[in-house]
C-alpha positions in Angstrom: -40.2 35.5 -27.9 -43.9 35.6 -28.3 -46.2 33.4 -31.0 -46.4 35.4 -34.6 -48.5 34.1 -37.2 -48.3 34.2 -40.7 -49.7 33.1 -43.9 -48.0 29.8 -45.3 -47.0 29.8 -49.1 -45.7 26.0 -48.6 -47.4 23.7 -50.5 -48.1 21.2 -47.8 -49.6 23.4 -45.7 -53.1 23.9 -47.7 -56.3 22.6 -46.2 -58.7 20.0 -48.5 -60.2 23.5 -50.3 -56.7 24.8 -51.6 -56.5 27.3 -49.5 -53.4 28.7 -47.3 -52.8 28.4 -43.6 -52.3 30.5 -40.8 -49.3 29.1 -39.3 -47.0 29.9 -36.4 -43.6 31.1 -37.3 -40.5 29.8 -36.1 -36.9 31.0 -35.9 -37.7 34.2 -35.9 -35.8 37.4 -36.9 -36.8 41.1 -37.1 -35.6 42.9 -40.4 -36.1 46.0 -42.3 -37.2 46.0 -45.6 -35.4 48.1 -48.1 -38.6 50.7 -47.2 -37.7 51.3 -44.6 -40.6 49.2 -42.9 -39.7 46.1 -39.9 -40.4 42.8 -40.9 -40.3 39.4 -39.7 -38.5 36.8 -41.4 -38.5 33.0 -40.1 -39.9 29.4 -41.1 -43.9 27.0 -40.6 -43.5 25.4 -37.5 -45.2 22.3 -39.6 -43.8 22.5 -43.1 -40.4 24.8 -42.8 -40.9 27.1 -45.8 -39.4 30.0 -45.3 -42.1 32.7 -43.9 -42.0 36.7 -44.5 -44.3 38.9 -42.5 -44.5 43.1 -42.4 -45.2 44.7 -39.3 -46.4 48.0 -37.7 -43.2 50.0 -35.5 -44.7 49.2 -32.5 -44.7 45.5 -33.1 -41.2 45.1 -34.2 -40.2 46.9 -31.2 -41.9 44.6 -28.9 -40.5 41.6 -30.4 -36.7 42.9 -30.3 -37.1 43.8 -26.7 -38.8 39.8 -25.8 -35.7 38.8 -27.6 
C-alpha cells in the first residue's frame, strides 16, 4: 500500500516549538465515517498513537485497490 501522511496528535511527536508532525501512517485501514465520507484509520510509524485521516473518493479507492 502506498505512504499516507497524517497529522500526529501524540505527544512525543512535537518538534522543539510545540508544534505537530507530519508523520507516515502505519497499519492502515480504509473506513467510512458515519457521513458517509472514506477515511483512513491507522497508527505514527514513530510514536504509535492511533492516526485518523479523511479523504477524497478517489483516494480511498486507490488505496483499497493497492491493498
Amino acid at each position: 500500500m502506498a505512504k499516507l501522511m497524517g497529522l500526529c496528535m501524540g505527544k512525543t511527536c512535537k518538534d522543539s516549538s510545540g508544534k505537530r508532525q507530519m508523520r507516515e501512517m502505519k497499519d492502515i485501514e480504509i473506513v467510512e465515517m458515519r457521513t458517509g465520507r472514506p477515511a483512513a484509520k491507522g497508527k505514527c510509524s514513530v510514536c504509535g498513537t492511533g492516526m485518523y485521516k479523511i479523504l477524497k473518493k478517489e483516494d480511498a479507492e486507490a488505496y483499497k485497490k493497492a491493498a
